[in-house]
N, C-alpha and C positions, 0 to 999 in steps of 0.2 A: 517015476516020482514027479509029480506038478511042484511049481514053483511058484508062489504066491505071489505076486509083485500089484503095485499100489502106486498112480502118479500122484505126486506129488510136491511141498515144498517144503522144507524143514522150519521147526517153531522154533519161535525166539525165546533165547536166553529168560526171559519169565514168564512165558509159558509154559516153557521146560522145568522152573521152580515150582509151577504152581501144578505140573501135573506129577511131580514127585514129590510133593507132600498130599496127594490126595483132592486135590483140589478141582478137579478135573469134572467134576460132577457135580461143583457148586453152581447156584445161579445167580446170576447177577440180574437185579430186577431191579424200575422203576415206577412209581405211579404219578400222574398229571391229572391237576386239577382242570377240567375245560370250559369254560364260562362260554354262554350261548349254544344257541341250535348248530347241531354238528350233523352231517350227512356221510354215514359210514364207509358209503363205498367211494365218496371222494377220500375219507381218510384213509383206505385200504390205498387206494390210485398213488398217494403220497406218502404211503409209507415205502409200496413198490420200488417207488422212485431212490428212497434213500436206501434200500436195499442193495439195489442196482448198483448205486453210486460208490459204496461202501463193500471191497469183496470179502473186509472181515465178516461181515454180517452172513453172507452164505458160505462161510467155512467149517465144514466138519472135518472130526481125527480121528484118524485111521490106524493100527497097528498092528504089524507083522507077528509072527511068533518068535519070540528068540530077540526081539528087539523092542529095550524096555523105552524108545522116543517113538513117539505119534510122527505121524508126517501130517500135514494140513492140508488138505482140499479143496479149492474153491468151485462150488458151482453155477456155470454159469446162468443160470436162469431159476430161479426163486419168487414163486406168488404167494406172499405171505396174506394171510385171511384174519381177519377179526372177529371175536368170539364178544355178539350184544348182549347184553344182560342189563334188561328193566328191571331197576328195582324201585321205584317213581311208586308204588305202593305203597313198600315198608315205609313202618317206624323208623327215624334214624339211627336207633341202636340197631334195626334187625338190618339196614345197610351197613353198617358200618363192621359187624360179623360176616355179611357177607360177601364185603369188599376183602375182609381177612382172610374168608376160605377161598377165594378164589386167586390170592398172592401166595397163597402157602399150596396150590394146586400142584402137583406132581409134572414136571416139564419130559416133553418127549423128544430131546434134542434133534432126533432124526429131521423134525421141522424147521429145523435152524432157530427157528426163535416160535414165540409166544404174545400176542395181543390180544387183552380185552378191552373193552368198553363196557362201564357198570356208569346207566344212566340213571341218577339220581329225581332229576325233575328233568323239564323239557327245554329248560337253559343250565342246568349241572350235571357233569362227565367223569368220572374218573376214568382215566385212559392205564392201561399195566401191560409192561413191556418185559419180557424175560427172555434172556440168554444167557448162554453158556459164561461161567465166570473165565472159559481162554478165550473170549473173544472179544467183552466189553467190561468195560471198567467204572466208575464214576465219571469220570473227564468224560468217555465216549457217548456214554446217556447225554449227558449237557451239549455235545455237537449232536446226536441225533433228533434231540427233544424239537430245538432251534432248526434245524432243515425240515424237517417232519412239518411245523409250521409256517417257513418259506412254501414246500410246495403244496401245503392244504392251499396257501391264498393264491398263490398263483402258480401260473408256469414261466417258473424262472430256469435260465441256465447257470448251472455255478461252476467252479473251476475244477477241473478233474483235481481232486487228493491223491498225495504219497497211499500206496496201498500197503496194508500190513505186510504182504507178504513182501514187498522186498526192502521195508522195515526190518523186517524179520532178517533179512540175508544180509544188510547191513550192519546190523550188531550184530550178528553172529561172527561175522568175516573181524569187527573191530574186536572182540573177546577174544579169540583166537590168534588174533596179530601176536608177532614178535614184540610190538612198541609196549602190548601190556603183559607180556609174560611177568613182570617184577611183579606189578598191582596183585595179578593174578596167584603168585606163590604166598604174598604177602597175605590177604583175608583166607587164603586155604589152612594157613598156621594160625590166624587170628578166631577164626569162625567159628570155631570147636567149642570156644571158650565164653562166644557173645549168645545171650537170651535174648528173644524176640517174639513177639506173639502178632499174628495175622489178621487182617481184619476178620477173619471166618473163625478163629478163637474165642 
């Protein structure tokens, strides 16, 4: 009888919520408006970059049988690609349907994430950025948007970032502490009783 085993690191306390309520399969998406001539494959070059920088962005979840928590995965090496779409043709209504179907496009998370570029004229861009909802958030879109920009203009060095996963093992280690077992007894009695709806509600 084989043993299945998976390296790993365990997820955080809300990605743990968010993958038991079903969440897990949501996408969290961005779109950017790009004024002036853009050059794809320098925007590919700089997206790599913040890829790189960031190992949420190359993390996929993984799970055992018999065990209902994901372990997370980071891989080390991710060449994420750009998907161009001229639409410098259309009518602005037939871009603007088809800036739509291409945000509501079906994501293959196996890819880690999701970029297009839908070129409206030869100085207007929309840029669409999709990942997994465990692994980016609103906040996380507004630092990627902002570095994505640092390194189209130039080649800057920035300061290595806290990486999620030992985010992740940080507030795991403080949930679990003795200092919050009251906290913790305290909303397990209170919860049952509080309604709340999710932004994916």
């Amino acid at each position: 009888m084989s043993i299945e085993q998976i390296e790993g690191f365990r997820i955080s306390p809300q990605q743990r919520r968010a993958w038991q309520s079903e969440r897990n399969e949501q996408v969290s998406f961005c779109t950017v408006l790009i004024e002036g001539k853009i050059e794809i494959a320098a925007l590919e070059k700089a997206l790599s970059s913040v890829v790189l920088r960031h190992e949420i962005l190359r993390t996929s979840f993984h799970t055992i049988a018999g065990v209902n928590k994901p372990l997370q995965r980071i891989d080390e090496e991710v060449s994420p690609s750009i998907d161009h779409y001229d639409l410098s043709d259309l009518r602005d209504e037939l871009q603007k349907q088809q800036i739509e179907s291409l945000v509501e496009k079906e994501v293959d998370f196996g890819a880690h994430l999701t970029a297009q570029v839908a070129t409206l004229s030869p100085v207007r861009h929309i840029l669409i950025l999709k990942f997994s909802a465990l692994c980016v958030d609103e906040p996380s879109f507004e630092i990627i948007v902002k570095e994505l920009g640092l390194f189209y203009d130039s080649n800057i060095e920035l300061e290595s970032p806290l990486q999620y996963a030992d985010a992740a093992a940080i507030l795991n280690d403080f949930v679990e502490s003795e200092e919050t077992l009251a906290g913790r007894a305290f909303w397990q009695r209170t919860a049952p009783f509080i309604q709340s709806r999710t932004p994916f509600e």
